[in-house]
C-alpha positions as CSV (number, residue, x, y, z in Angstrom):
1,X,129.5,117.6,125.4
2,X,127.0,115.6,127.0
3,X,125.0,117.8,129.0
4,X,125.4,119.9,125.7
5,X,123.6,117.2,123.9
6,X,121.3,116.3,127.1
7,X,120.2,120.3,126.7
8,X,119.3,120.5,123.2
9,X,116.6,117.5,123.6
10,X,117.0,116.3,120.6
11,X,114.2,113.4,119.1
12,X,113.8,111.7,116.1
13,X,111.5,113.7,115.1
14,X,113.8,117.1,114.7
15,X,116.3,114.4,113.2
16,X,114.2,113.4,110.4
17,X,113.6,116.8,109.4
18,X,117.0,118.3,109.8
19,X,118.3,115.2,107.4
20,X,115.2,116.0,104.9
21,X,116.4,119.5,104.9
22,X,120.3,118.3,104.6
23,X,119.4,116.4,101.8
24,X,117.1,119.0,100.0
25,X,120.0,121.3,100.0
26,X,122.6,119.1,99.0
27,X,120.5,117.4,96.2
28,X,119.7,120.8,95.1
29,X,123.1,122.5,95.1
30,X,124.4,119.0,93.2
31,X,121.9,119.5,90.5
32,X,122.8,123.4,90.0
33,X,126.8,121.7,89.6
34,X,125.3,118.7,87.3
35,X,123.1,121.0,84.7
36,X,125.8,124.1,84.9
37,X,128.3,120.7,83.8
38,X,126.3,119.5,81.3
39,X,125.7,116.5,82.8
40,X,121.8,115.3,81.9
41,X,121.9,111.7,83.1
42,X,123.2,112.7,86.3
43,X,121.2,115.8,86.8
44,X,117.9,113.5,86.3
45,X,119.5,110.9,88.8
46,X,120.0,113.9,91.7
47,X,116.9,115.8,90.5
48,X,114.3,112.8,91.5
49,X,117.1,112.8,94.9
50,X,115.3,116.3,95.1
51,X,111.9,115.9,94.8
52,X,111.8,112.4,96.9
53,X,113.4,114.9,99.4
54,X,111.0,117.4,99.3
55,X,108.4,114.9,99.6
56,X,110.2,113.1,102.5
57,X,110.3,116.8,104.3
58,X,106.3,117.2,103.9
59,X,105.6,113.9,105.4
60,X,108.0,114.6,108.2
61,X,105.9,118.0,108.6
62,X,102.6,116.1,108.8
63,X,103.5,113.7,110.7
64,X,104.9,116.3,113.7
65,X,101.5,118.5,112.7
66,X,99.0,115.1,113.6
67,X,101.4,114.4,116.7
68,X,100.7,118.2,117.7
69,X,96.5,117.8,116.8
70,X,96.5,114.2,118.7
71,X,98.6,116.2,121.6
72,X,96.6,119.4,121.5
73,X,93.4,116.8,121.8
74,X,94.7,115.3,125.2
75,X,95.6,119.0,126.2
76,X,92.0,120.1,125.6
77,X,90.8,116.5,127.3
78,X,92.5,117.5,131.0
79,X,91.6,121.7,130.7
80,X,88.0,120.1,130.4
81,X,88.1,118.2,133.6
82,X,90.1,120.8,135.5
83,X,87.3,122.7,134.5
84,X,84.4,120.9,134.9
85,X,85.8,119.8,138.7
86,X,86.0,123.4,139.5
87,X,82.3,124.0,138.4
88,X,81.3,121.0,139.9
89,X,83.4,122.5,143.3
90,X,81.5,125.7,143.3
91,X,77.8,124.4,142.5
92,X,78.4,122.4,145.6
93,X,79.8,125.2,147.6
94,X,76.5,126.9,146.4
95,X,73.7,124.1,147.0
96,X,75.7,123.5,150.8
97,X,74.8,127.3,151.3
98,X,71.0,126.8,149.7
99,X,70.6,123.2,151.9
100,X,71.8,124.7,155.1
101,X,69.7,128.0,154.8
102,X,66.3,125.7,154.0
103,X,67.4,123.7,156.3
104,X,67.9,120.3,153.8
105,X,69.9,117.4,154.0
106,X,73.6,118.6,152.5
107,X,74.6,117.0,149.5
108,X,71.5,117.7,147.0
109,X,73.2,119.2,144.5
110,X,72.3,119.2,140.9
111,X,74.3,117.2,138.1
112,X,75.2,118.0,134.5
113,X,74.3,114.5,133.2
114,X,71.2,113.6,135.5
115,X,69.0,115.4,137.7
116,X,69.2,113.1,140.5
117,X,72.7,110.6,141.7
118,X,72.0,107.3,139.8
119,X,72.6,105.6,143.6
120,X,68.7,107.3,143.3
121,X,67.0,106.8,140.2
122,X,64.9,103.5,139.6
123,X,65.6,103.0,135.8
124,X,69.7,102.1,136.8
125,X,71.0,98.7,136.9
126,X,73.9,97.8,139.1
127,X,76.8,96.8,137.3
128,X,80.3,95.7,138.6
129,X,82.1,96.1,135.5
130,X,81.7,97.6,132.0
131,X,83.8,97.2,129.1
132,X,83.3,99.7,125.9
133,X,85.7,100.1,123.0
134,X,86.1,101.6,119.5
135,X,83.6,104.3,120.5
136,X,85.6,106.5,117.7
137,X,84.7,109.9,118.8
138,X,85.6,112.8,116.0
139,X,83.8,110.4,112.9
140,X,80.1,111.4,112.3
141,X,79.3,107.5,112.6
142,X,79.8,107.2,116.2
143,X,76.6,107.0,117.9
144,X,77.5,109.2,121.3
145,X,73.5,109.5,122.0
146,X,72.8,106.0,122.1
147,X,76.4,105.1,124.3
148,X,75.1,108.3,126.4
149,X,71.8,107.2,126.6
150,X,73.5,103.8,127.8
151,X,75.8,105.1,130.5
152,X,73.0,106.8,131.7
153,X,71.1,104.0,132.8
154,X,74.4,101.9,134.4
155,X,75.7,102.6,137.9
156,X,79.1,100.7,137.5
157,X,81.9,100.2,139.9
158,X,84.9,100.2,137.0
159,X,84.4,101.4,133.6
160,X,87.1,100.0,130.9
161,X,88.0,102.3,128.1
162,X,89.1,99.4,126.1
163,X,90.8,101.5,123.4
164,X,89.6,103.7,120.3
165,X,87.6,105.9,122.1
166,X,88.8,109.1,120.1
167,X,89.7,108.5,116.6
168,X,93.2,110.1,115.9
169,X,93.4,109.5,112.6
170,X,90.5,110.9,111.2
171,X,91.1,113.8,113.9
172,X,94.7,114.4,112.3
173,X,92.7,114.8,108.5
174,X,89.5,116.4,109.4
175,X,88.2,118.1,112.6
176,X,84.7,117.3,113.4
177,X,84.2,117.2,117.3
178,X,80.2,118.2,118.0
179,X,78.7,119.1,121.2
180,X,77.5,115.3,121.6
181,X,81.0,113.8,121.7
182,X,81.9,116.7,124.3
183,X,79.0,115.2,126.0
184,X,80.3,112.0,126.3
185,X,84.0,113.1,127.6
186,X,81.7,114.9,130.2
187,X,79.5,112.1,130.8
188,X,82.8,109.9,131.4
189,X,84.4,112.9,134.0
190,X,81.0,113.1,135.8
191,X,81.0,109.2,136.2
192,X,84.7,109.3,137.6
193,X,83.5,111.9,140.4
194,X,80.5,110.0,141.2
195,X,82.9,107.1,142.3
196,X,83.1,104.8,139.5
197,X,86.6,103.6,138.6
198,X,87.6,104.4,135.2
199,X,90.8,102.8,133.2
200,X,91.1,103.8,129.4
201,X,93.5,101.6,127.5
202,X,95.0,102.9,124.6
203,X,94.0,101.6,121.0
204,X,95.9,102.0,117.8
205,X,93.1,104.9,116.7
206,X,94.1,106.5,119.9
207,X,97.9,105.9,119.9
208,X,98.2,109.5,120.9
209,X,97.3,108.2,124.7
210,X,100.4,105.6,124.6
211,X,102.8,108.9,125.5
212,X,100.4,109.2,128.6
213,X,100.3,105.7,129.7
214,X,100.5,106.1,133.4
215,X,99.4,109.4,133.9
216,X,95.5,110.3,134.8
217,X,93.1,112.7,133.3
218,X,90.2,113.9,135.3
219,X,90.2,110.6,137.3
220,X,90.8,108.8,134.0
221,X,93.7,106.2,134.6
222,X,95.7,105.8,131.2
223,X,97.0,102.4,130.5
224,X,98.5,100.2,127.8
225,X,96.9,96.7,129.2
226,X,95.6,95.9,132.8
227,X,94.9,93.1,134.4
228,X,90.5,92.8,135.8
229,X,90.3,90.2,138.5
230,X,86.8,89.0,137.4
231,X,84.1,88.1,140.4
232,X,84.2,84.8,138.5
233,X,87.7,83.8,140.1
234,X,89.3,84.5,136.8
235,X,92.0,87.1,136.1
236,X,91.1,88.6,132.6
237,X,93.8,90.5,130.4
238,X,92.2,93.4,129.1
239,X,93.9,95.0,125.9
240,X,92.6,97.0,123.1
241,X,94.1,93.9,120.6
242,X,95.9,95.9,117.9
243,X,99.3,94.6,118.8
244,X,98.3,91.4,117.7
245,X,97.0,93.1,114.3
246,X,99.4,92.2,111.9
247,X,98.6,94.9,109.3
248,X,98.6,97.4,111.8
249,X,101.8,96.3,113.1
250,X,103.9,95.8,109.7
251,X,101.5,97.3,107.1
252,X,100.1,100.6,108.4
253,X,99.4,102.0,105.1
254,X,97.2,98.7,104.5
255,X,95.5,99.5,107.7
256,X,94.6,103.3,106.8
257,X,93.3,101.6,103.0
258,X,91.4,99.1,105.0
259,X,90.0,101.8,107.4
260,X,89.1,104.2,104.4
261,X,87.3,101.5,102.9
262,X,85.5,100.2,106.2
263,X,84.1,103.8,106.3
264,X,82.7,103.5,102.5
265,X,81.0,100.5,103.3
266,X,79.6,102.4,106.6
267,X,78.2,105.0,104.3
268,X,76.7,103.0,101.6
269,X,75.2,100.8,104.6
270,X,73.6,104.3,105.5
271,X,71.6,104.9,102.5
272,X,70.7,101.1,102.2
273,X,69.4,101.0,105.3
274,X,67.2,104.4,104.6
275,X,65.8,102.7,101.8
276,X,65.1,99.4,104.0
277,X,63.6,101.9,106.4
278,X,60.9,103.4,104.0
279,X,60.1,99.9,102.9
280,X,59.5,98.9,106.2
281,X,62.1,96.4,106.7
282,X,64.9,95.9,109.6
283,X,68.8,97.4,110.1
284,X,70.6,94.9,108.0
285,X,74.9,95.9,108.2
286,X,76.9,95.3,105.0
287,X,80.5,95.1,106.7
288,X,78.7,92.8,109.9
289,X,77.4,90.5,106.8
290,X,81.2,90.5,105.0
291,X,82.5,89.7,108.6
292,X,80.3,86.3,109.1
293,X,80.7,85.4,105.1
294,X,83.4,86.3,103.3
295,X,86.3,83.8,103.8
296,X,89.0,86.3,104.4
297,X,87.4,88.0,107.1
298,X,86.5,85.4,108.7
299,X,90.2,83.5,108.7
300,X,91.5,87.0,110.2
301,X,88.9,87.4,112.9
302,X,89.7,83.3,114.0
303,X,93.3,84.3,113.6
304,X,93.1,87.3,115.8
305,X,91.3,85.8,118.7
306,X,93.3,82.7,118.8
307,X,96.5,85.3,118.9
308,X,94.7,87.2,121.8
309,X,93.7,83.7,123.2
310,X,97.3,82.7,123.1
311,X,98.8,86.0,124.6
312,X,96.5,85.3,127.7
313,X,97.6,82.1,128.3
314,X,101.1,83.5,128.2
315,X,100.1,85.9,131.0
316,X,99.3,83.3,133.0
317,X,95.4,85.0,133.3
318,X,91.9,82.8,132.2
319,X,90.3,85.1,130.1
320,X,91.1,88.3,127.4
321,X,88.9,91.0,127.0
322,X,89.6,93.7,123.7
323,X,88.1,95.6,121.0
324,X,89.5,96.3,117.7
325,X,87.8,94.5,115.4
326,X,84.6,95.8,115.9
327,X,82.8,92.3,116.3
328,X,81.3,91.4,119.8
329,X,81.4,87.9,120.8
330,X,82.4,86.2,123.7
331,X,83.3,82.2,123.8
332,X,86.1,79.6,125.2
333,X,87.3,77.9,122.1
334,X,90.8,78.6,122.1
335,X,91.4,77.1,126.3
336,X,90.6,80.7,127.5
337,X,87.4,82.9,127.9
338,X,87.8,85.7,124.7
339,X,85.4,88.5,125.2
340,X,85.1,90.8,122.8
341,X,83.5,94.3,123.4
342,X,82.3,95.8,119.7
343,X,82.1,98.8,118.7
344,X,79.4,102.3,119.2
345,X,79.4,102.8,115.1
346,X,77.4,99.8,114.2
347,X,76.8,96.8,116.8
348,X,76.4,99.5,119.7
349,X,77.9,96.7,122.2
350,X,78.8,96.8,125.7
351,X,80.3,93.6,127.7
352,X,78.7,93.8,131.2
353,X,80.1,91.8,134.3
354,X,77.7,91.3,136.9
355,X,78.4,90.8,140.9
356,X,77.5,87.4,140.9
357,X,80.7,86.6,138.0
358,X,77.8,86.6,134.8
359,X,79.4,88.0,131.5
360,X,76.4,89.2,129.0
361,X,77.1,91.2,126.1
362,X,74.3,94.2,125.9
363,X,73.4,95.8,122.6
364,X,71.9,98.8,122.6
365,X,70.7,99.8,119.2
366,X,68.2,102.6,120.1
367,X,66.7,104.4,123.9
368,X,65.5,102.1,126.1
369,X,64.7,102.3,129.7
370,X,65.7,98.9,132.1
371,X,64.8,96.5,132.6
372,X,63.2,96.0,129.0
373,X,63.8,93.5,127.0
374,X,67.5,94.2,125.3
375,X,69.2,91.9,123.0
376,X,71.9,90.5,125.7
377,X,74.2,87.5,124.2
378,X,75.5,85.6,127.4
379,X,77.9,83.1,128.2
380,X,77.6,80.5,130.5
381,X,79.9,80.3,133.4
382,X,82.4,77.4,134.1
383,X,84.7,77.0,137.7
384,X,87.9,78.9,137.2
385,X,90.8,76.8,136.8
386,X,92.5,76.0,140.4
């Protein structure tokens, strides 16, 4: 009976819907016995039975249809760096031939993302580690030129993914993936076969990635929370942060409300700030403003850092580094360095750690070549604790 069971595989999923379905039938065969009875009272009673039934059913069924899309997503994720490695396989195969019969130095091949290796170009900086979150690929306020335009001009040794890099949930409702945010899963791949190491922690938008924790996509290591041993001496927690949301933990319908209405304010901010633009004044963000001033906002933002602040110290590390809430800052007032990385839909935020141990947090609202003068928000650096 046991390997019977062990066979048939079954998840709670398939046992949600089979008891939706159990109860559809029996509420709906008790309500045929309660009106052919006479029975009113009771046939209303097992008649809304039936309907909250049926209802139960279709959430079941959208529910396993977003698991599918969210699936299908990571699916289409790997067959695009299988593929791209096999391109990138043959093109070398192809420029080996070229450099050997013009007699030129092997290795000159040609790359998708930029024409010559960044070890080469003269408008990179050398970074030791990058931290970008809540990048929200699939919503048509993500700004992938701008975070492409970025990566472009970085050589890093380790790039974290720091969760919300794909947006699930809008994903699950509405499809909108354009060649740009392909661009950036490409830019990402090319970077992991240039060398640089890439980890991608899984964020709440991008819970899909939680049933891949562990495995790798194209060079891609998928993780729920890793430990960064910083150049600084300090051992940093690095965490996308939403476990320590408590809406999103306990009140998820809350947290799709909230995120509904953080996209409103996102487009109202949009024609504002085309109006501002004609009269010749500068980006000004609504929610950014509601974040520094309303009272509310600013009690949750304290109370999530000092949660993240107190998680770290539990670890036994110095420092957290997360995403989340969409709100770069970086500062040691809870006992521990918090670092927080931002977001590519407004702030445009990147947290950059240098050789020599120096945390700066880069913005980078429009293209820019190094070394000009970017709005960089830096901490300064204190001895790691013995």
């Amino acid at each position: 009976m046991r390997a019977l069971f062990s066979r048939l595989k079954l998840d709670a999923a398939i046992l949600e819907r089979c008891a939706a379905t159990g109860m559809i039938v029996l509420s709906g065969y008790l309500f045929g016995l309660m009106v052919a009875g006479h029975q009113p009272r009771n046939a209303v009673t097992v008649f809304l039975i039936f309907m909250a039934s049926l209802c139960w059913q279709r959430t079941a069924l959208r529910r396993q249809v977003g698991r599918h899309a969210t699936k299908a997503l990571a699916g289409f994720v790997e067959l695009t760096a299988m593929a791209v490695s096999r391109d990138m396989a043959a093109s070398h195969d192809i420029s080996g031939e070229c450099c050997s019969a013009r007699g030129s130095a092997p290795g000159a091949i040609s790359h998708r993302h930029s024409v010559v290796p960044r070890s080469q170009r003269n408008d990179t900086v050398k970074i030791r580690t990058l931290f970008i979150s809540d990048v929200h690929l699939g919503t048509k306020r993500c700004r992938a030129d701008l975070l492409i335009d970025f990566l472009d001009r970085c050589d890093v040794d380790t790039l974290f993914l720091v969760g919300d890099i794909v947006d699930g949930w809008r994903l699950k409702s509405s499809w909108y993936w354009p060649q740009m945010h392909n661009d950036v899963v490409q830019k990402l791949l090319h970077m992991a076969r240039e060398g640089t190491r890439l980890v991608c922690v899984a964020g709440n938008h991008d819970e899909f990635l939680r049933d891949y924790v562990g495995s790798t996509f194209g060079g891609i290591d998928i993780v729920e929370h890793a430990i960064h041993h910083g150049a600084d001496g300090r051992d940093y927690l690095v965490i996308h942060g939403d476990q320590f949301d408590l809406v999103v933990r306990h009140a998820r319908w809350l947290a799709l409300l909230g995120d509904w209405a953080y996209r409103f304010a996102l487009n109202c901010n949009a024609y504002l700030n085309g109006v501002r633009r004609r009269l010749g004044l500068t980006y000004w963000s609504l929610s950014a403003w509601a974040k520094l001033n309303v009272k509310n906002a600013v009690n949750y933002i304290g109370r999530f850092e000092e949660l993240l602040s107190a998680e770290a110290r539990h670890r036994n590390v110095q420092g957290v580094i997360c995403g989340h809430i969409h709100h770069a800052i970086m500062h040691d007032d809870f006992g521990v360095r918090y670092i927080n990385t931002g977001d590519w839909v407004e702030s445009c935020s990147a947290v950059a750690e240098h050789h020599d141990g120096h945390f700066e947090i880069i913005h980078w609202l429009e293209p820019k070549s190094w070394p000009s003068a970017i709005e960089t928000v830096s901490a300064p650096l204190t001895k790691a604790a013995a």
